[in-house]
C-alpha positions as CSV (number, residue, x, y, z in Angstrom):
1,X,159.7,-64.9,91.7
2,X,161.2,-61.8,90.5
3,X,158.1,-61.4,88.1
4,X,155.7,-61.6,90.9
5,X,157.9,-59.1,92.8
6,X,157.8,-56.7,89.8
7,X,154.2,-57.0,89.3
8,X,153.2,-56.2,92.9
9,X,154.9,-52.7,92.3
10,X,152.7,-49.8,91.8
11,X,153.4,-47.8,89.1
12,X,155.5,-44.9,90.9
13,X,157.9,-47.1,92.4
14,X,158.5,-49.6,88.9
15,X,159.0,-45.7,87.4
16,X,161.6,-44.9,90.2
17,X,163.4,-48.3,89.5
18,X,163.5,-48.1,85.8
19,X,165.2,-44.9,86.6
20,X,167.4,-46.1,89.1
21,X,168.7,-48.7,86.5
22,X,169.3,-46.3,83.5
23,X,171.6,-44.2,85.9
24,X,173.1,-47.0,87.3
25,X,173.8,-48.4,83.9
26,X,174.6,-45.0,82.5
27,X,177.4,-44.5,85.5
28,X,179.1,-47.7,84.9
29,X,179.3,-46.9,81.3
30,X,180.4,-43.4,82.5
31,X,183.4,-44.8,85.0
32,X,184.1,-48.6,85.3
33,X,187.5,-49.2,83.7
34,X,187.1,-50.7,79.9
35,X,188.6,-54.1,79.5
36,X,192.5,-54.3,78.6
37,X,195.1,-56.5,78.2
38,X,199.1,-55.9,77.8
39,X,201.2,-56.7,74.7
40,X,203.9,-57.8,76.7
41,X,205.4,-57.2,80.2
42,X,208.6,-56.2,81.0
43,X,210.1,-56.6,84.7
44,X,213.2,-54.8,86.1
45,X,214.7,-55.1,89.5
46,X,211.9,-53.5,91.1
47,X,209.1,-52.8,88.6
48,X,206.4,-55.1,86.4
49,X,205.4,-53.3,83.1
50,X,202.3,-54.1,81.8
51,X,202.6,-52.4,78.7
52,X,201.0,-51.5,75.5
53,X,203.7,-49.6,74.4
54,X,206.6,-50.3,72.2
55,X,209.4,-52.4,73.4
56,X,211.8,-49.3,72.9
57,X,209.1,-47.0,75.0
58,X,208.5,-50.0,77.6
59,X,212.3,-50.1,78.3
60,X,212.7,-46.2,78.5
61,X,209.8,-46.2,81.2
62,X,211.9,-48.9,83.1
63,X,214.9,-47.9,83.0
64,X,213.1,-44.0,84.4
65,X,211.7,-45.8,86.8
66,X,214.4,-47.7,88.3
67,X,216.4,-44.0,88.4
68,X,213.4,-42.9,90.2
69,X,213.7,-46.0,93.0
70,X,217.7,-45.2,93.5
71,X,216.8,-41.7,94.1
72,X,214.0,-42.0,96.3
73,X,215.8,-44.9,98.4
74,X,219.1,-42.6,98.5
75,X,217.1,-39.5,99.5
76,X,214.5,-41.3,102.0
77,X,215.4,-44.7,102.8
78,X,216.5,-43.7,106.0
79,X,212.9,-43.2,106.9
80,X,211.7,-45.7,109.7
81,X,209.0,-47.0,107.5
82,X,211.0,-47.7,104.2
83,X,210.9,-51.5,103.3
84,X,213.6,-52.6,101.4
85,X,212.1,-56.6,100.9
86,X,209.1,-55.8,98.5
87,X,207.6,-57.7,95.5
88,X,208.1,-55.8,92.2
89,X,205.8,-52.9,92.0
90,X,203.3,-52.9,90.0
91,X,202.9,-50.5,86.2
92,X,200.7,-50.5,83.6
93,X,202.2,-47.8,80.9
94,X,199.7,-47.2,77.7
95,X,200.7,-46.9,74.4
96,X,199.4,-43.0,74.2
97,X,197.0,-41.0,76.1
98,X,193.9,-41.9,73.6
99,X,193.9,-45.1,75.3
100,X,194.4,-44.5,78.7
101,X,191.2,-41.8,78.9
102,X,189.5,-45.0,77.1
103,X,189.9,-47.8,79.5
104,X,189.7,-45.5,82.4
105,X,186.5,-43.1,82.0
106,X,185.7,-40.4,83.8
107,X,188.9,-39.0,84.3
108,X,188.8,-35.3,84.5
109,X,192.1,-33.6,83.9
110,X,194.7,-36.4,85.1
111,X,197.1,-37.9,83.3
112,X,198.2,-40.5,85.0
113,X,197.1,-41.5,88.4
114,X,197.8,-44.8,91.0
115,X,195.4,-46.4,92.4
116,X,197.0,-49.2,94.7
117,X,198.7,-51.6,93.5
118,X,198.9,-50.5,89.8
119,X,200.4,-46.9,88.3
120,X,198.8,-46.0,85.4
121,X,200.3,-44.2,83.0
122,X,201.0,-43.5,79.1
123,X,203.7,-42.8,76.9
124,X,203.5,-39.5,76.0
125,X,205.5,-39.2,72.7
126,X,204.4,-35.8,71.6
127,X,206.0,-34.2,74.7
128,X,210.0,-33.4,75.0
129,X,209.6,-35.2,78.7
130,X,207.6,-38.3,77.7
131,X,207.5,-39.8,81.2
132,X,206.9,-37.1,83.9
133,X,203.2,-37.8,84.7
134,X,204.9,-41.3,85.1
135,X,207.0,-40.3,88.0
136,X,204.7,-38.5,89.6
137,X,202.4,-41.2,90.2
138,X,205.1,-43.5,90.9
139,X,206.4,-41.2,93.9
140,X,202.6,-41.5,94.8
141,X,203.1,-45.5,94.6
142,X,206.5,-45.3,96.8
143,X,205.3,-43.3,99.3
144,X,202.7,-45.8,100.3
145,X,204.0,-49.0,99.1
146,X,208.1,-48.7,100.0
147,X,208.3,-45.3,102.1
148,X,204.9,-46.3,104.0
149,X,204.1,-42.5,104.7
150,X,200.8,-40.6,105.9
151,X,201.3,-37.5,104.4
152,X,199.5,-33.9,104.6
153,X,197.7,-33.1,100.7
154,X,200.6,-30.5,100.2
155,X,203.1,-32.3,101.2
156,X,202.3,-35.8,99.6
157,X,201.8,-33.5,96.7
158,X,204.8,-31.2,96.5
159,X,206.8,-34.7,97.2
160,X,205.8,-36.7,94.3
161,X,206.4,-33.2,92.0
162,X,209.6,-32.6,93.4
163,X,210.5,-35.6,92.7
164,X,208.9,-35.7,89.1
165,X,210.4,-32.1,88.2
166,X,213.6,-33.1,88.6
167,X,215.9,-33.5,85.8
168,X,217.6,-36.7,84.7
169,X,221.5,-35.9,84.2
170,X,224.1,-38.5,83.3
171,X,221.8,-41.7,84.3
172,X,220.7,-40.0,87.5
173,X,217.5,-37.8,88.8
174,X,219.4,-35.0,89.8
175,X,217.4,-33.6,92.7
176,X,216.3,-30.2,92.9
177,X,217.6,-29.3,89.0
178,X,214.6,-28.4,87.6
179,X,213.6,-29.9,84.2
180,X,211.5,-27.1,82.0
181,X,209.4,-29.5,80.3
182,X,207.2,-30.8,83.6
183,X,204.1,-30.5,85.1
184,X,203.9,-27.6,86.9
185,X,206.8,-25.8,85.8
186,X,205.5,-24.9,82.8
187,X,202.7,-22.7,84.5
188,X,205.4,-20.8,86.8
189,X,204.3,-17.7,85.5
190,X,201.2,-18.0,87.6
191,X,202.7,-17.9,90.7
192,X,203.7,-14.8,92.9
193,X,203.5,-12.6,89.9
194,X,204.5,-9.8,91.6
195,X,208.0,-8.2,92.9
196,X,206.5,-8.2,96.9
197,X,204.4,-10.8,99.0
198,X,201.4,-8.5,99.8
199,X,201.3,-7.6,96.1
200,X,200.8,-11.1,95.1
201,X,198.6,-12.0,98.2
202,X,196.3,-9.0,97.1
203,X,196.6,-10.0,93.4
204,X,195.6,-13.8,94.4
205,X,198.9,-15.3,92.5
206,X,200.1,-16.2,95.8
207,X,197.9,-18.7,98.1
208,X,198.4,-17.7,101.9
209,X,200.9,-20.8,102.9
210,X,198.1,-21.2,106.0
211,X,195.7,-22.1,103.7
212,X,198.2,-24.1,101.6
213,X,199.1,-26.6,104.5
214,X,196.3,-26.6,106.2
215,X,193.7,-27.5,103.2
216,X,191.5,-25.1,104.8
217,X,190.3,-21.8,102.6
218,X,191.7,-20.2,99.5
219,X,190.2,-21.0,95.9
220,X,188.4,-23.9,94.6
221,X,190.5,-27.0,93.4
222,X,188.6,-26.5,90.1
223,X,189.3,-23.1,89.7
224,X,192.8,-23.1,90.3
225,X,194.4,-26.5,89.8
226,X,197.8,-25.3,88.3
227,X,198.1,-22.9,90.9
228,X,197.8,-25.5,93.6
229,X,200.4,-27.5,92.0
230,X,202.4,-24.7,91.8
231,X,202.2,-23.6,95.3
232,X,202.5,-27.9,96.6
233,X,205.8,-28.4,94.5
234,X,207.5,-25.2,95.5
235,X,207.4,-24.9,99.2
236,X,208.7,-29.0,99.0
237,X,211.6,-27.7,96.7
238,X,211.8,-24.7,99.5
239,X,212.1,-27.0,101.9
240,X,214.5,-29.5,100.5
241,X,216.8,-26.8,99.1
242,X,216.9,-24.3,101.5
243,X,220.0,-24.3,103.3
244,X,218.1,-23.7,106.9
245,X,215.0,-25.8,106.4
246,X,216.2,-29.1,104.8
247,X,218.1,-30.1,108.3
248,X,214.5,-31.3,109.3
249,X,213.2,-32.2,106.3
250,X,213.2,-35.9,106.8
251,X,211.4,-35.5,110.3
252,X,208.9,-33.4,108.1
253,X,208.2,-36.7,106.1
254,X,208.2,-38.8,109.3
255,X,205.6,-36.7,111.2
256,X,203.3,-36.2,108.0
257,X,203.5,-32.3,107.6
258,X,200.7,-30.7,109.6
259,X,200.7,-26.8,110.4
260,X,202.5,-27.7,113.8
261,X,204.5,-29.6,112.6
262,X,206.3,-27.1,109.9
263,X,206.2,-24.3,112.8
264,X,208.0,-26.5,115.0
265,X,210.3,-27.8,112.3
266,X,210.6,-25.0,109.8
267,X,209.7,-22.3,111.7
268,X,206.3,-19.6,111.8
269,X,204.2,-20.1,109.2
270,X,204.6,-16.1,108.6
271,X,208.2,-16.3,108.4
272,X,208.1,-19.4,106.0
273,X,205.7,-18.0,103.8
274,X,208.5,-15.3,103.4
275,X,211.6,-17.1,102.5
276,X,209.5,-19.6,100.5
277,X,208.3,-16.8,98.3
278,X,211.8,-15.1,98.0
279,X,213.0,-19.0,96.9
280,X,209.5,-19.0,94.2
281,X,211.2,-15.6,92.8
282,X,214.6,-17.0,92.4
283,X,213.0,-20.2,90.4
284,X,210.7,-17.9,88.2
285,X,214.5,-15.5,87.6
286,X,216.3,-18.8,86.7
287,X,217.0,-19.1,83.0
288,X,216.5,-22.8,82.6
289,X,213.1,-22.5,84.5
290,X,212.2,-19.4,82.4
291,X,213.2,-20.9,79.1
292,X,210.8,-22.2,76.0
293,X,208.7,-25.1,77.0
294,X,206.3,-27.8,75.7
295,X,202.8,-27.5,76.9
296,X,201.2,-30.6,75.4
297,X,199.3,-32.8,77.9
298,X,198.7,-29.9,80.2
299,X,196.3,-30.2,83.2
């Protein structure tokens, strides 16, 4: 039957078919995820590692993780949405980047990335923080899985990087201590590059905090990727470290971050954009945040 089909085609359309195939064909080589299986997997109290990694780097991811969870339940769990009673969550960690980019084609510039119910990851042992990409993703998996949020781009964003950025002191993510060797920090030198707001508005290393929440104008994602990420995890530090904006922080997360919503919880968008860019000076002027970093892995 499918020969008779065929042959009743005239010779434009079998052309158009062949064609059709060979990109189909060509796509799926191009973007389906590669066949893989784990070497072992490791659960803790909330996690299941699916890992190709080494049993010493499978543990470290696990025990990162679980000081992720505590952190993220102490800081959020009071959001109406947060589940306590959920299975383990689900991780699959790589042994090193080469890997990951070969099961999962067509990547672009991420490093890790979730796509529900798995995180995806890899170990990246060439970089002083070998885990980072990790935790972001894994904020990204909290925030819809535990946390059950409907967040704003910039502020699902600036979440899972505050979050991520974070150092780990003593056993615990210390929140808003900024570790050097993280995605974005390392590019801070991008941002607001000038002494004064209207310089770095003119100069284009500041985005117009409008644009920023909104998702509406400014450069192309493509063009300016780091600067994005720059602009997403700052104003969240801004607004869980500033004195006067963290009261509402929490109702922030709750109400998912729109432009009205920061005006009526934050304040003016104008007046914002001000005080967040004095707070992105003081970050660049900090010596830790200033110091010699690794830039391995960078997007």
């Amino acid at each position: 039957m499918a020969f008779l089909r065929w042959s009743r085609l005239k010779g434009r359309e079998k052309r158009l078919l062949v064609y059709l195939v060979m990109v189909g064909t060509v796509a799926a080589w191009k973007f389906v995820p590669r066949y893989w299986a784990p070497t072992w997997v490791l659960e803790t109290e909330h996690y299941a590692i699916a890992s190709t990694a080494t049993p010493g780097q499978t543990a470290e991811i696990g025990r990162v993780a679980e000081v992720l969870y505590a952190a993220y339940r102490e800081r959020l769990g009071a959001l109406p949405g947060f589940q306590t009673n959920h299975a383990r969550l689900k991780l699959i960690l790589y042994k090193d980047r080469e890997e990951m980019r070969r099961i999962n084609p067509g990547l672009g510039w991420a490093e890790a990335f979730y796509r529900r119910p798995n995180c995806r990851a890899y170990y990246s042992a060439k970089e002083i923080n070998p885990y980072h990409w990790m935790l972001h993703e894994a904020v990204h998996q909290l925030n819809e899985e535990v946390a059950h949020l409907k967040l704003e781009k910039w502020l699902e964003e600036g979440l899972a990087e505050y979050f991520s950025t974070s150092r780990i002191y003593k056993g615990r993510l210390a929140l808003g201590m900024v570790d050097i060797n993280t995605y974005p920090v390392w590019w801070i030198d991008e941002i607001a590059t000038e002494r004064t707001l209207a310089q770095s508005l003119e100069n284009k290393s500041v985005i117009p905090l409008r644009t920023i929440v909104t998702g509406r104008g400014g450069p192309t994602m493509r063009s300016s990727v780091n600067l994005y990420y720059l602009h997403w995890w700052t104003l969240m530090h801004f607004v869980f470290e500033d004195a006067k904006a963290r009261g509402n922080a929490m109702k922030l997360l709750e109400e998912g971050g729109t432009l009205e919503g920061v005006e009526r919880l934050v304040g003016p968008i104008g007046k914002v954009e001000g005080l967040w860019f004095e707070h992105v000076r003081e970050l660049k002027g900090a010596e830790a945040v200033s110091s010699p970093i690794s830039r391995t892995g960078t997007r």
